[in-house]
N, C-alpha and C positions, 0 to 999 in steps of 0.2 A: 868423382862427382856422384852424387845421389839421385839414383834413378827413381823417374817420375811412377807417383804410383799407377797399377793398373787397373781401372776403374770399369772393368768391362764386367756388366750386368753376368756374362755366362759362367765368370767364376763364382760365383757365388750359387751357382747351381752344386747341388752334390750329383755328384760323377753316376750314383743309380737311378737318378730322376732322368740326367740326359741321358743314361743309356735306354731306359723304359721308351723316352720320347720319340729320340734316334731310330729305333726300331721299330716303331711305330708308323714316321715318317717313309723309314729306309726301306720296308715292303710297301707302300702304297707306292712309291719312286719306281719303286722294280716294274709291277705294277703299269704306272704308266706308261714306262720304258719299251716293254710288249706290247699292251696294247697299241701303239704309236709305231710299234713295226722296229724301232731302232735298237733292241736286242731280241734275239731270241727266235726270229723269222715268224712264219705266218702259224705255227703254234702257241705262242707267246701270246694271241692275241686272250685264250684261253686261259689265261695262265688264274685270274681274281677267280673265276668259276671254279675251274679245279682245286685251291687253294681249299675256295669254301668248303667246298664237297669233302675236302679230307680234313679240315682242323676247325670249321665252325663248329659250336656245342647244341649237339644233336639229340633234344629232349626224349625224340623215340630211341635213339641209340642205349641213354642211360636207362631207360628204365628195361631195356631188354638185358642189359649189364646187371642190372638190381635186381632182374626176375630167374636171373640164368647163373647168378653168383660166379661169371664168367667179364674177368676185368683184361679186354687184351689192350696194349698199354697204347695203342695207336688210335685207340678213342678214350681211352683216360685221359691222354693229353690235352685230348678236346675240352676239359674242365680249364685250361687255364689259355691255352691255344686262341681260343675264339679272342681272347683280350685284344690281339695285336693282328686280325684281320678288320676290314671295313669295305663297306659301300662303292664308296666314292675318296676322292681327295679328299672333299670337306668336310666327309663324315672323321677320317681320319685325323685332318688338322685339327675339328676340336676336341679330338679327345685325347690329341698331344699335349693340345693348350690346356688342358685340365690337370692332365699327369705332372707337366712342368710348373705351372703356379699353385700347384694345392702340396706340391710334391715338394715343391723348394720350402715351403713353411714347413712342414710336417719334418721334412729332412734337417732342416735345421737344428732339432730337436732328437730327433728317432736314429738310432743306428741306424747304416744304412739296410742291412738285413733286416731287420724287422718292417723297413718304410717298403722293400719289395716281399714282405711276407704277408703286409697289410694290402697290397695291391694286388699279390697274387688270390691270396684266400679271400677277398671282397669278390673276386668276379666267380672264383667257385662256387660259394655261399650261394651268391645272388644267381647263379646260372641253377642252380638248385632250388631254389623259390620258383624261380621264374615258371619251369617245371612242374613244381608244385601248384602253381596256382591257378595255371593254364588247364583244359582240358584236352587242345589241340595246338600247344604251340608252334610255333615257326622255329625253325634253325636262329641262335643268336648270334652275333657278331659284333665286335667294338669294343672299344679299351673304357665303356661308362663305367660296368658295373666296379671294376677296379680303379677309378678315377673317382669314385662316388665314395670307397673305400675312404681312400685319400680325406676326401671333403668330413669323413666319419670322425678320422682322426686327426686333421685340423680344428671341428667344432670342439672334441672332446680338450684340445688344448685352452681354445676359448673359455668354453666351460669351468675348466679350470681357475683359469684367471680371473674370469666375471666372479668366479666363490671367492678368490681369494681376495679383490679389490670389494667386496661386498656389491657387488653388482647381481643384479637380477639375471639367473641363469639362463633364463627361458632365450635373453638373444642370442646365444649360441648357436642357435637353432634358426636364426635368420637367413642363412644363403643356402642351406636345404629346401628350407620352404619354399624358398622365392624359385630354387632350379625345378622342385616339383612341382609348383602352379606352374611351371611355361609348360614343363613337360604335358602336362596334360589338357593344357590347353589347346597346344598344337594336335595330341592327338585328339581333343574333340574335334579338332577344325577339320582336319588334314587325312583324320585314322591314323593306326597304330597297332605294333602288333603285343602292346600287352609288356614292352620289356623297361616299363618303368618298375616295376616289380622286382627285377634284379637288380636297378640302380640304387633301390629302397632296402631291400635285401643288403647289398653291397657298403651304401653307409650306416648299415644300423652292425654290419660285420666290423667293419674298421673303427669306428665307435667303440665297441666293446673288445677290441681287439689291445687298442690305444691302454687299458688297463694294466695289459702284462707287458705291452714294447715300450712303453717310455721309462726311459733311464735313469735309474734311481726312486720310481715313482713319486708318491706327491710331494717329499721334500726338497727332490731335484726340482722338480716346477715351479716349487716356488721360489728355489735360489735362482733359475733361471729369469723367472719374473720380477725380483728384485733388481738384475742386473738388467731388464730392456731399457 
């Protein structure tokens, strides 16, 4: 007999987008787990503070690194590290929910190395701006700037498409805009410590990144696009 197909939404994920998400999810779980006392004992309650303290990306760290030409490798990692700490749960859920739906289009398309080359180096780039632009930034944390990556080179796909259907390029450029008006509107409402900078950072990295990762360049695109 012929088995019925399997129509479950998660295979259609590529296997690096769930692992980016999964881990994402799977320390703030941990995370919880201490906090809530049900691993780890009354140490564990510490656990998201001490995390921060050794793997969020440390603006005064890097430029004592830049000034001191002195890279020790337990705060290099903090250039890609900070991606997969967070706040809160809900800080974390959405920036799984970012990585898994901008990540499943992009991957659709992008080897999967190149889709975690563009998500790792988005949040380097962008944690380098951030830096850059700030004169006293805060410690960053969160999987945006490398989720924004993502959104870089999803538009750049767009972009694509819109040239090649003879379409006005400029929409490409319509769910950037739209995630930057909120962003900054919450922080006029709300404040903010400035790290929409790295998000903007982060897709204009993946964006331009999109140029050397996609496969075959622009005549695969467009065979791909003949064939949606």
């Amino acid at each position: 007999m012929q088995q019925p197909p399997n129509n479950s939404p998660f295979n259609a994920i590529p296997p690096v987008v769930a692992a980016l998400a999964l881990l994402i999810i799977g320390i703030e779980v941990v995370f919880y787990l201490g906090a809530t006392g049900i691993v780890g004992g009354k140490t564990a309650i510490g656990w998201r503070l001490e995390a921060i303290q050794s793997y969020a990306y440390s603006p005064d760290i890097f430029k004592w690194m830049w000034e001191s030409g002195v890279w020790p490798l337990e705060h290099v990692v903090r250039q890609i590290s900070f991606l997969f700490l967070h706040g809160s749960f809900t800080h974390a859920l959405f920036g799984a929910v970012i990585v898994l739906a901008l990540g499943k289009m992009v991957g659709e398309i992008f080897h999967p190395i190149a889709v975690l080359v563009v998500f790792l180096l988005s949040g380097a780039v962008g944690a380098l701006f951030y830096t850059l632009a700030w004169t006293d930034p805060a410690p960053l944390i969160g999987a945006y700037p490398g989720g924004y990556g993502l959104i870089g080179a999803f538009t750049f796909l767009m972009w694509v498409k819109l040239r090649h259907v003879g379409e006005h390029q400029a929409r490409a450029f319509t769910l950037i805009g739209f995630l930057l008006g909120i962003q900054l509107v919450f922080g006029a409402l709300f404040g903010g410590n400035g790290d929409w900078v790295a998000d903007l950072a982060g897709f204009a990295t993946g964006f331009a990144l999109s140029f050397l990762c996609v496969p075959g360049g622009w005549a695969r695109i467009r065979d791909l696009i003949r064939h949606d």
